[in-house]
BAFI-265635 format. One record per atom (N, C-alpha, C): x, y, z; residue in one letter. Coordinates in steps of 0.2 Angstrom, whole numbers, padded with zeros to 4 digits, always signed. Example, Ala and Ser with C-alpha at 12.3 -4.5 7.8 and 13.67 -1.06 7.14 Angstrom:
2
+0066-0028+0039A+0062-0022+0039A+0066-0016+0039A+0064-0011+0035S+0068-0005+0036S+0064+0000+0039S
This chain:
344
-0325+0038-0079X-0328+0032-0083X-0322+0028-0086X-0316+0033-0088X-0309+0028-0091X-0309+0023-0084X-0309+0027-0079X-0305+0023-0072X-0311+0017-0073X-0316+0016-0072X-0319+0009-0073X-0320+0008-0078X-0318+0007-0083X-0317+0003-0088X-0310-0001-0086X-0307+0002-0084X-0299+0000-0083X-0300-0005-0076X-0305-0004-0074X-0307-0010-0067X-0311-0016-0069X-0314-0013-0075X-0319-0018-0076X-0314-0022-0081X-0308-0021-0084X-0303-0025-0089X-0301-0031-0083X-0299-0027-0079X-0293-0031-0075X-0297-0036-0072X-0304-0036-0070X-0310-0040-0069X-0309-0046-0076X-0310-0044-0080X-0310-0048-0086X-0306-0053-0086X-0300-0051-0084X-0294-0053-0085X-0292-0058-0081X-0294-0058-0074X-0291-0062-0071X-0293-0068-0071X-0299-0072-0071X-0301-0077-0073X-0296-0082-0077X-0296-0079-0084X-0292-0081-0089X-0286-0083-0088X-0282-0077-0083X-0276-0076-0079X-0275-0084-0077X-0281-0085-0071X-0280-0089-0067X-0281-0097-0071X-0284-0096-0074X-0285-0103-0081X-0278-0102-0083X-0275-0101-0085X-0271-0102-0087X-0265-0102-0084X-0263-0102-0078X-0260-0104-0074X-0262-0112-0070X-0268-0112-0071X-0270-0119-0068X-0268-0126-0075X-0268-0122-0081X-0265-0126-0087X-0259-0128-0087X-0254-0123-0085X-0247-0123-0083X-0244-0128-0079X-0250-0129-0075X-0247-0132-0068X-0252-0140-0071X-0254-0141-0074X-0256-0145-0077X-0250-0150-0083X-0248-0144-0086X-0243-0146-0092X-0236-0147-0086X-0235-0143-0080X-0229-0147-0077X-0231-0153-0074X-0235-0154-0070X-0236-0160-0068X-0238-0168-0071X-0237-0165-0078X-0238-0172-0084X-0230-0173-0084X-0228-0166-0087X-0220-0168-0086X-0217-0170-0080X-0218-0170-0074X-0215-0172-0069X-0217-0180-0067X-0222-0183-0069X-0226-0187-0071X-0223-0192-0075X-0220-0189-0081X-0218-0191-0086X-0211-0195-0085X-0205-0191-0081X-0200-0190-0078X-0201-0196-0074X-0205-0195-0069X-0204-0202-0064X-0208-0207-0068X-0210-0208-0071X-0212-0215-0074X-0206-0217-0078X-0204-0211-0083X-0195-0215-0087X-0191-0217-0082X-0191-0212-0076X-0186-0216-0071X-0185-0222-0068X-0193-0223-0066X-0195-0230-0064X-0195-0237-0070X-0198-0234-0077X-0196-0240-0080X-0187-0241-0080X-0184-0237-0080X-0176-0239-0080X-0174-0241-0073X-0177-0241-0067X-0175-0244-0064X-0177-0249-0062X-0184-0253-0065X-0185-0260-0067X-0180-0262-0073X-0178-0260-0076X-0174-0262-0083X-0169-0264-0079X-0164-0258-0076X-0160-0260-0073X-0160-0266-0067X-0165-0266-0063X-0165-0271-0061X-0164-0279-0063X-0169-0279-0067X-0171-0286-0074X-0162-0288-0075X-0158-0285-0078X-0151-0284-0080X-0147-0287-0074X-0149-0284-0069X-0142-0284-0064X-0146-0292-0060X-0150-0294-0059X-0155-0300-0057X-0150-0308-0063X-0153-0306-0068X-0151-0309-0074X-0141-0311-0072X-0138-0305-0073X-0132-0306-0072X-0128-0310-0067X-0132-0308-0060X-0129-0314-0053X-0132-0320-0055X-0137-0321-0056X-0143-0328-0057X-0138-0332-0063X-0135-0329-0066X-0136-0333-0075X-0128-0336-0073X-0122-0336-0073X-0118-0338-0074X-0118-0346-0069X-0120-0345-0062X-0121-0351-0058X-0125-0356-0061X-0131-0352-0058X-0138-0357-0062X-0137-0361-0071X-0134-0358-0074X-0131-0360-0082X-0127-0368-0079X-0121-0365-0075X-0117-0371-0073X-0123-0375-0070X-0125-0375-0065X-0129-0381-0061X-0132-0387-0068X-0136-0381-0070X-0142-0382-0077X-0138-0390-0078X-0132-0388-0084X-0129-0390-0088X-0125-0395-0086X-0123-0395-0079X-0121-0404-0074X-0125-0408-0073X-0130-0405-0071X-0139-0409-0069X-0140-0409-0077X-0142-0407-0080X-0143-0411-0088X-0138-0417-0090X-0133-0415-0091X-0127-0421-0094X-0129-0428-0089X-0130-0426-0081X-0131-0433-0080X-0139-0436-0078X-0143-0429-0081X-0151-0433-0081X-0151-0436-0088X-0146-0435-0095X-0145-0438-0099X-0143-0443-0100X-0136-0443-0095X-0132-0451-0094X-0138-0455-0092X-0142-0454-0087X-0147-0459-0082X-0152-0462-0089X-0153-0458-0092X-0159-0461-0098X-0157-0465-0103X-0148-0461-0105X-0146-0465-0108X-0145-0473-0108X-0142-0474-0100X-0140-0480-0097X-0147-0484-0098X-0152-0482-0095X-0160-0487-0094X-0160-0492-0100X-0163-0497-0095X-0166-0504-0097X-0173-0502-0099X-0176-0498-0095X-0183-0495-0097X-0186-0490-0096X-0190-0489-0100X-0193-0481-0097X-0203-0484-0097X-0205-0481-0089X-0211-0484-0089X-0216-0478-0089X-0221-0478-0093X-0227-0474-0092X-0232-0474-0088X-0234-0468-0083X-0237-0469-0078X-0241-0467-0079X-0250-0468-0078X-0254-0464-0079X-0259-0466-0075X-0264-0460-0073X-0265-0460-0065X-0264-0462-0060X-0268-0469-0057X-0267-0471-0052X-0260-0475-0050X-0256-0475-0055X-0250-0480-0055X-0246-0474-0055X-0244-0468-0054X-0239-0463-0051X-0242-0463-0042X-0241-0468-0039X-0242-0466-0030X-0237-0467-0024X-0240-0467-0019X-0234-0468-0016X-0230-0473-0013X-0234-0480-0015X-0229-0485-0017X-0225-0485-0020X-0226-0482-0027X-0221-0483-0034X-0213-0479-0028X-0218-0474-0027X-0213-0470-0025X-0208-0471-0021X-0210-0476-0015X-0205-0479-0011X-0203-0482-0015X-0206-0488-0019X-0198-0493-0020X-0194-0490-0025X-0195-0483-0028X-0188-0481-0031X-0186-0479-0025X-0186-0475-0019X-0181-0475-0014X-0177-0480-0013X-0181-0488-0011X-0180-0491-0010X-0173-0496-0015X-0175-0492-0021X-0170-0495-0027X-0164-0490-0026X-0164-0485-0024X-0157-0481-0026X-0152-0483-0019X-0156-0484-0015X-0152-0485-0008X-0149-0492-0008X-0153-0496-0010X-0150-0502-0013X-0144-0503-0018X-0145-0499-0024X-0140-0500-0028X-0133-0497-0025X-0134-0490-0021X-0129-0486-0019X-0126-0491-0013X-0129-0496-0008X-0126-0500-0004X-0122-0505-0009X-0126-0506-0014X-0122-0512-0018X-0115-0509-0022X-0115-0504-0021X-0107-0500-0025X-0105-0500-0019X-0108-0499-0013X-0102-0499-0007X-0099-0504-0004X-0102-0510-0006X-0098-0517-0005X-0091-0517-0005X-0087-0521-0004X-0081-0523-0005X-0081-0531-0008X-0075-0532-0013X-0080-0537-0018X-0078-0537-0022X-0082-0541-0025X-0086-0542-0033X-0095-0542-0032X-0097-0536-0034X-0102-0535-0032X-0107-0537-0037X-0105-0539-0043X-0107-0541-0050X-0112-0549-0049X-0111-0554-0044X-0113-0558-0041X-0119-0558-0038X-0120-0552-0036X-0128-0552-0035X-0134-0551-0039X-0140-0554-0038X-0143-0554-0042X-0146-0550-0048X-0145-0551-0054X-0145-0544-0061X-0152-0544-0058X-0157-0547-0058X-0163-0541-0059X-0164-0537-0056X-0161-0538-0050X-0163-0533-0046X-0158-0528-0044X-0153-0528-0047X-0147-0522-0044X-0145-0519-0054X-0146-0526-0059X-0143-0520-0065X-0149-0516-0069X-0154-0518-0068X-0160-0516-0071X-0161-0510-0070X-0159-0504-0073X-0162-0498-0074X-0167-0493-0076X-0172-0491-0073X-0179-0489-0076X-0180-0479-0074X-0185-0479-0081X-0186-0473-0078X-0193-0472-0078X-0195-0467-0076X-0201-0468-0076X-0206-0460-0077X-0210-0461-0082X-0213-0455-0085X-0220-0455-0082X-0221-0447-0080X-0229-0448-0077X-0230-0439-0082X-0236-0438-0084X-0237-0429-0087X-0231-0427-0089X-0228-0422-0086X-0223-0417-0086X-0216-0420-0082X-0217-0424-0081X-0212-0427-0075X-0207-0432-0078X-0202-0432-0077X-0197-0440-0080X-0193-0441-0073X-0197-0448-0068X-0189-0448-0064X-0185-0454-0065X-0179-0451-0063X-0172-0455-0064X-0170-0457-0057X-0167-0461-0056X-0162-0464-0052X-0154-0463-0052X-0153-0460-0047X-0146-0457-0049X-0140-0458-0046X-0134-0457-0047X-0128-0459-0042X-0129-0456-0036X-0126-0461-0030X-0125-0459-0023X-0133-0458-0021X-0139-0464-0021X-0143-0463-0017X-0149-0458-0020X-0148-0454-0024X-0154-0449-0027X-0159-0449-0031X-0163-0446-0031X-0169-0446-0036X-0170-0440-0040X-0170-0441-0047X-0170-0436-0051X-0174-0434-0053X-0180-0428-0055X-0184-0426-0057X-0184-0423-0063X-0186-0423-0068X-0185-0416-0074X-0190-0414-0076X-0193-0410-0073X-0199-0407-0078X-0198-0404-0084X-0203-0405-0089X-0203-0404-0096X-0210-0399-0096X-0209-0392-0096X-0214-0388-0097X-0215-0386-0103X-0221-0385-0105X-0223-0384-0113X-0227-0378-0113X-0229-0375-0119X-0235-0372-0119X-0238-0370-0126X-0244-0371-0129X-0246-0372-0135X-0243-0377-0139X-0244-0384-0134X-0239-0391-0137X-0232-0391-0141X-0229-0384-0138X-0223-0385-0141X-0218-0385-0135X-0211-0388-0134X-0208-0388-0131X-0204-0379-0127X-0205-0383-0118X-0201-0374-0116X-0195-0378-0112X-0194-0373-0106X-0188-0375-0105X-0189-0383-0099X-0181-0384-0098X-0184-0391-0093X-0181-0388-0084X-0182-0391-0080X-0180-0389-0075X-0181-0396-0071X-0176-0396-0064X-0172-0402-0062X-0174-0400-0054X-0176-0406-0051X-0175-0406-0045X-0172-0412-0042X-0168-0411-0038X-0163-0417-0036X-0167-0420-0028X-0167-0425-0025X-0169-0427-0020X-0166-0433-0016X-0163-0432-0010X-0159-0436-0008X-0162-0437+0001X-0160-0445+0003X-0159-0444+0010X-0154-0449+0012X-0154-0449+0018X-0146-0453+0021X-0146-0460+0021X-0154-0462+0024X-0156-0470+0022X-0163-0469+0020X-0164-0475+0018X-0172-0476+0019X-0177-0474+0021X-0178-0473+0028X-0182-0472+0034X-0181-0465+0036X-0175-0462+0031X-0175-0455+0034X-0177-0450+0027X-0181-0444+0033X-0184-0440+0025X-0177-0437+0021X-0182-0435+0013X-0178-0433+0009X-0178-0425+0010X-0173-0424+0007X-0173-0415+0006X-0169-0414-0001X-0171-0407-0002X-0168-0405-0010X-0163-0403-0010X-0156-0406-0014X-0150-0404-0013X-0149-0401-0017X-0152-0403-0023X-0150-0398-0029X-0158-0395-0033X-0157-0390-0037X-0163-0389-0042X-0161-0383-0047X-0163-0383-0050X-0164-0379-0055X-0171-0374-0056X-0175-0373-0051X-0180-0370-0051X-0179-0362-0052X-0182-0356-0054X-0180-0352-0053X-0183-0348-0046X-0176-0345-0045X-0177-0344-0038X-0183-0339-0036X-0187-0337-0038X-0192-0334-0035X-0201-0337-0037X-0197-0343-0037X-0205-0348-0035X-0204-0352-0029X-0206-0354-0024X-0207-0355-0017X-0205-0363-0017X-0200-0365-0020X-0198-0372-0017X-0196-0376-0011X-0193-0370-0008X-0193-0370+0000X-0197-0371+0003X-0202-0366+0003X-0206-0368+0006X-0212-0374+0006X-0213-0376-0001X-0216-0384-0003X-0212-0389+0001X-0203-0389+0003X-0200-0394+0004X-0202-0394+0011X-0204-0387+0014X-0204-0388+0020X-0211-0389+0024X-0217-0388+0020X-0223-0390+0019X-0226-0397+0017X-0221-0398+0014X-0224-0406+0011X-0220-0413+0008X-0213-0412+0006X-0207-0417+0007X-0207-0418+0012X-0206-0418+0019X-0208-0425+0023X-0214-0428+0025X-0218-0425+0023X-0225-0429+0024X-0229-0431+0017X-0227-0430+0012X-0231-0431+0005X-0224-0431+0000X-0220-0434+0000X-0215-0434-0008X-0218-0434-0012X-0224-0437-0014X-0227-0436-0021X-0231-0431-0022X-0233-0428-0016X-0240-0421-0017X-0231-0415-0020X-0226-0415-0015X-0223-0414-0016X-0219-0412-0024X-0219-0418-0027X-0214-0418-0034X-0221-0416-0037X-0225-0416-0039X-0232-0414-0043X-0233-0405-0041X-0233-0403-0035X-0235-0399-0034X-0228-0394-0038X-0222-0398-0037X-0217-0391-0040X-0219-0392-0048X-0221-0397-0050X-0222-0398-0059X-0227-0392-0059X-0232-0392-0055X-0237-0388-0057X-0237-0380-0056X-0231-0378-0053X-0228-0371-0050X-0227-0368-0055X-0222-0374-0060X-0217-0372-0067X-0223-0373-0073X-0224-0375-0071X-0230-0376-0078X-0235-0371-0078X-0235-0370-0073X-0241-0363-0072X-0238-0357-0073X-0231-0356-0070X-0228-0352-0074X-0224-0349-0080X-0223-0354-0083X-0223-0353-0090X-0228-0353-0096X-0232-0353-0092X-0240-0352-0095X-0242-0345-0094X-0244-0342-0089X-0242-0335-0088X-0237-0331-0092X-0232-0334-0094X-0225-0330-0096X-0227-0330-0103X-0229-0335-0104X-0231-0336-0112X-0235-0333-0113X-0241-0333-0110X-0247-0330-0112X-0246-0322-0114X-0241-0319-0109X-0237-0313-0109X-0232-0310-0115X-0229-0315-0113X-0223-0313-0120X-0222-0319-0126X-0226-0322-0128X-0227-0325-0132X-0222-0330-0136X-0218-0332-0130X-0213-0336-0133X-0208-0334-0139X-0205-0338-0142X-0199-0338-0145X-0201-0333-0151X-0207-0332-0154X-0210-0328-0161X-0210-0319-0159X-0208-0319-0152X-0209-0312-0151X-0211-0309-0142X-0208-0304-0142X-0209-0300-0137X-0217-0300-0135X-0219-0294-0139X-0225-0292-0138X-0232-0298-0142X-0230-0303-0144X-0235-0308-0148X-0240-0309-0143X-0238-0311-0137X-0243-0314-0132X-0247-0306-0130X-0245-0302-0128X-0248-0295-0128X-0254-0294-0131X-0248-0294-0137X-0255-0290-0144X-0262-0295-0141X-0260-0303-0142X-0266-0307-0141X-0271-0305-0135X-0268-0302-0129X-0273-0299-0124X-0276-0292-0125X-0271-0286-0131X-0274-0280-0134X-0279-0282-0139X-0279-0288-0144X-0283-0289-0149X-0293-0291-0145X-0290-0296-0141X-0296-0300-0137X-0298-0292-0133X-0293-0289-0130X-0299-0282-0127X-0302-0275-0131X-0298-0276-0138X-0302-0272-0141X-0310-0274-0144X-0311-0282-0147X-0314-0285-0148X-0320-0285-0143X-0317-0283-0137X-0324-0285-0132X-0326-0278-0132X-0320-0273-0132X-0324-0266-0131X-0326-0264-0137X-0325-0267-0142X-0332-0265-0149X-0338-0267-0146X-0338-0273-0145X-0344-0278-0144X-0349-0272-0136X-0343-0269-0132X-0347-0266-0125X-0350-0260-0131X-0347-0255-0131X-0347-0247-0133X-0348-0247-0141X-0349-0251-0144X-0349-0250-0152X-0343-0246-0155X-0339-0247-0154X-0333-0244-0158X-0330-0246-0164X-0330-0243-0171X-0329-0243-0176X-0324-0250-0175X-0324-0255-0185X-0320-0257-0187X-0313-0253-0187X-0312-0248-0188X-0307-0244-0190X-0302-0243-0183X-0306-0242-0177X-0301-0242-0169X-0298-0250-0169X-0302-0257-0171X-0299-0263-0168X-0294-0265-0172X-0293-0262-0180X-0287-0262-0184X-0283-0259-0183X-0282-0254-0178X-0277-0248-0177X-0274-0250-0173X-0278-0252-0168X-0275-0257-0162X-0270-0263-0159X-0274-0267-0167X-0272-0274-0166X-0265-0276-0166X-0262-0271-0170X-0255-0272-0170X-0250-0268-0167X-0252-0262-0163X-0247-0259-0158X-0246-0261-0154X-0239-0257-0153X-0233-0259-0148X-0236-0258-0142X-0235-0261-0137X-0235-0258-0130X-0230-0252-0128X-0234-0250-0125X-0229-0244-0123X-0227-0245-0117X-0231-0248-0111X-0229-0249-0103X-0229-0254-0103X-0225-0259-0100X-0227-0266-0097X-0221-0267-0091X-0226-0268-0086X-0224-0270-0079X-0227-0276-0078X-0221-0282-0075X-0225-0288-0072X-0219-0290-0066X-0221-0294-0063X-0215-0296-0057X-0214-0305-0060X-0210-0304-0056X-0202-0311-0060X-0209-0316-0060X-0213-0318-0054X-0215-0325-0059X-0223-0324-0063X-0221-0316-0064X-0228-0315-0069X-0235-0316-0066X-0238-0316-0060X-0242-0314-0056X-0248-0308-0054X-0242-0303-0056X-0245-0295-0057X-0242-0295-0061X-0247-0291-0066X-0245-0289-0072X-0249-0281-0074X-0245-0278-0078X-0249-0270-0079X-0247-0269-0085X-0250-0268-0090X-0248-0264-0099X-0254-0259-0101X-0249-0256-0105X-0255-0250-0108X-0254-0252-0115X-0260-0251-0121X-0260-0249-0126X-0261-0242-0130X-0260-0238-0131X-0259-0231-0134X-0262-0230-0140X-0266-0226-0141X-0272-0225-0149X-0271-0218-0149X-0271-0216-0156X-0275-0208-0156X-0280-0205-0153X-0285-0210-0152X-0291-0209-0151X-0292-0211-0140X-0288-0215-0137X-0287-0218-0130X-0282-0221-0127X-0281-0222-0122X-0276-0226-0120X-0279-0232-0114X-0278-0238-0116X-0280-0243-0113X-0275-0246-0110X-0278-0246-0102X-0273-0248-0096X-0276-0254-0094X-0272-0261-0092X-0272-0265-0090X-0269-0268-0084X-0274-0271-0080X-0272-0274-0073X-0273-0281-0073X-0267-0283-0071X-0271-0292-0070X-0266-0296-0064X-0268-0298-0060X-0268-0302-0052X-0271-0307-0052X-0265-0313-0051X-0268-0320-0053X-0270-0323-0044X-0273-0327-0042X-0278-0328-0034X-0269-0331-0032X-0266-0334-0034X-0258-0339-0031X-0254-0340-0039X-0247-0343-0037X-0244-0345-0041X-0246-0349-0044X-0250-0355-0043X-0253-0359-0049X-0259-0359-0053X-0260-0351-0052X-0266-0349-0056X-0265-0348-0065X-0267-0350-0069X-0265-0344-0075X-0270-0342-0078X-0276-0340-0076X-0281-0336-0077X-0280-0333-0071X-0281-0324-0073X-0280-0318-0068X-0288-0319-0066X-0288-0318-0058X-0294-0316-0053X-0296-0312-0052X-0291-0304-0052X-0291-0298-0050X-0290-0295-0059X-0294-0290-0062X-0294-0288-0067X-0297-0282-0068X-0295-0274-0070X-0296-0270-0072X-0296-0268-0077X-0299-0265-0082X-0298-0263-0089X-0298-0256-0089X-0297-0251-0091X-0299-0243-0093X-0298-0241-0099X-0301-0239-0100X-0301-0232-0108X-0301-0225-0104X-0295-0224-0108X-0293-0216-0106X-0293-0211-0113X-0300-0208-0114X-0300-0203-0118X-0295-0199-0118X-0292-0201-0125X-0282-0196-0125X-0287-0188-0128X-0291-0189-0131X-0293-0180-0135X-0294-0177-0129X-0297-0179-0127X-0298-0174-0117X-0294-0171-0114X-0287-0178-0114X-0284-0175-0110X-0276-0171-0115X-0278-0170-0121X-0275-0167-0125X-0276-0159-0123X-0285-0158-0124X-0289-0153-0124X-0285-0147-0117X-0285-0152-0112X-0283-0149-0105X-0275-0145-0107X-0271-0149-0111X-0264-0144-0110X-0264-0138-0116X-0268-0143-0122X-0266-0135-0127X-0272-0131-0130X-0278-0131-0123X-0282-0127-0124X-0281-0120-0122X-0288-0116-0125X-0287-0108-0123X-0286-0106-0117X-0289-0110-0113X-0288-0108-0106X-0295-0108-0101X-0300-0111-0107X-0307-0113-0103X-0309-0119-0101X-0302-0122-0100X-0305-0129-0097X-0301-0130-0089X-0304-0133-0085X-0302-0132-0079X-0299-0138-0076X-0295-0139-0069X-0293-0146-0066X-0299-0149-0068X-0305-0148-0069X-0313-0151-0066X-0315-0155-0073X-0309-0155-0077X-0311-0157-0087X-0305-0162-0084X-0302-0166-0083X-0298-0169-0081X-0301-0177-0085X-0298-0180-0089X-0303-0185-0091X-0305-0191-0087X-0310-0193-0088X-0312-0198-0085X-0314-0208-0087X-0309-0209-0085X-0308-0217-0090X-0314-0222-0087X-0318-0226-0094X-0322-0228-0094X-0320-0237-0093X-0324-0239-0087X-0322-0248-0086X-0326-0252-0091X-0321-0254-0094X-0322-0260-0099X-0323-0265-0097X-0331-0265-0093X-0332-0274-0090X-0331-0281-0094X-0333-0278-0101X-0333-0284-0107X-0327-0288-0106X-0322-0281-0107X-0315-0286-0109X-0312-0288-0102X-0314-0287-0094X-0313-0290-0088X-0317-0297-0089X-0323-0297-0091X-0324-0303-0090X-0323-0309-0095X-0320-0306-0102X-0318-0312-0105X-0311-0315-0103X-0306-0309-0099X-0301-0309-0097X-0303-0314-0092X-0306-0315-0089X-0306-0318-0083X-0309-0327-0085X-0312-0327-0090X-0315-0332-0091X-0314-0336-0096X-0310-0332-0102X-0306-0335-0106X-0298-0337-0106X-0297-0341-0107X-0288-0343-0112X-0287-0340-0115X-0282-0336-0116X-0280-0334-0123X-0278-0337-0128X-0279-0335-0135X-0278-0340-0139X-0270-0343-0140X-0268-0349-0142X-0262-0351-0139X-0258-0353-0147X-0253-0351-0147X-0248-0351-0154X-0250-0347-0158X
């Protein structure tokens, strides 16, 4: 009788045994989990840093040349003209070619080059269209500056230079200030010889589109997490409105920090979590191209945090099979999809 009792304990037992070894290997692989994810954000970190360091000392000089004499050229002007629709085309376009090759012949004279006709050789214009200011520049080129904004306040300006040998021969980009992981090359090589205008509009609309996204993201000069919060506030908001979730979760929410944020340099794919007592909401957003700034591709989850609490510092009666299971927040996918975020 002792002897099966004593078999009948060890039967008891091993169940429990085995639950709680299944917990352990649960609580190590959060840790290990946890591990690679610290890792990863620092070698995004570190990346962001070492990217910034080679980019930033050149790019600053270039900036800083190409400003001083996109300055001088507005400076000098006799006039600045406003374009508005059909009067930005590709007539306009050719006779500024047509003007820079000219004046830059008229400086290559031998002479007194002063003798020819002022209207048409001292008269300098610039010419303003949306986001666009062009100049006419020394030696032959066409100046570009884009003036990007976003919630009607001023962002940063970016330069494109355009240059060709004569007239009759295409332009190419000598110089720019774009940042180098939006596809200028590729546009020059797609559309500067056959559309100089689809061309200088389409890089306006690259930079504009991408600071709209960045914005929308990091909220401009007020703040890191300002544009965030605005995408956490808008999804908790929708996930009241889906689930009925208390007053008390959209306050609690409203104001925390992100905890994860991953996006690629021209802000295209983007990923953040927000973190509650109660959940953790993980975010996914994928814009269709570069000149999108409404995301296409959108995923929302709720991850019930008490669950997955239960799992590590339970008695031993939950199993891999209690594993939590995140709820898709369609509400907040499709205002994500369909709304703007609020702006300033």
């Amino acid at each position: 009788m002792c002897g099966y009792m004593q078999h009948h304990e060890k039967l008891e037992g091993r169940p429990n045994n085995v639950t709680m070894g299944e917990v352990n290997f649960l609580q190590a692989e959060d840790v290990r989990l946890e591990t690679t994810r610290a890792r990863f954000a620092n070698v995004i970190k570190r990346h962001g840093k070492l990217t910034e360091r080679l980019s930033r000392d050149s790019d600053k000089m270039i900036f800083e040349r190409l400003q001083k004499e996109f300055d001088a050229a507005r400076a000098s002007q006799t006039e600045e003209i406003l374009l508005d629709g059909e009067q930005w085309n590709d007539g306009l376009l050719a006779t500024i070619r047509e003007r820079v090759h000219m004046e830059a012949d008229r400086k290559a004279m031998p002479g007194d080059s002063s003798m020819l006709p002022e209207p048409l050789f001292h008269g300098k214009t610039t010419y303003k269209v949306g986001n666009k200011v062009i100049c006419c520049l020394e030696g032959a080129r066409i100046g570009i500056q884009y003036e990007t904004s976003f919630a009607g306040e001023p962002c940063e300006l970016y330069h494109c230079v355009l240059e060709s040998k004569s007239f009759l021969e295409k332009m190419t980009v000598i110089e720019h200030t774009v940042p180098f992981f939006l596809p200028i090359r590729e546009a020059e090589n797609d559309l500067l010889s056959s559309n100089a205008m689809k061309f200088i509009d389409h890089v306006g609309e690259l930079l504009q589109a991408y600071v709209d996204r960045r914005e929308q993201m990091m909220g401009g000069s007020s703040g890191a997490n300002k544009g965030i919060d605005r995408h956490s506030c808008l999804i908790i908001k929708t996930m009241n409105q889906a689930s009925g979730f208390g007053v008390r979760l959209i306050k609690e929410l409203f104001g925390n920090q992100i905890g994860e944020l991953y996006h690629s340099l021209p802000y295209h794919m983007i990923e953040f979590a927000v973190d509650d007592s109660d959940c953790k909401i993980t975010v996914s957003l994928r814009y269709a191209d570069l000149l999108a700034v409404l995301p296409t591709r959108i995923r929302v989850l709720a991850w019930p945090m008490q669950q997955h609490k239960k799992i590590i510092t339970g008695t031993g009666t939950t199993s891999r099979k209690g594993n939590p299971v995140p709820a898709r927040l369609t509400y907040a996918e499709d205002a994500l999809r369909t709304m703007s975020l609020p702006e300033g």
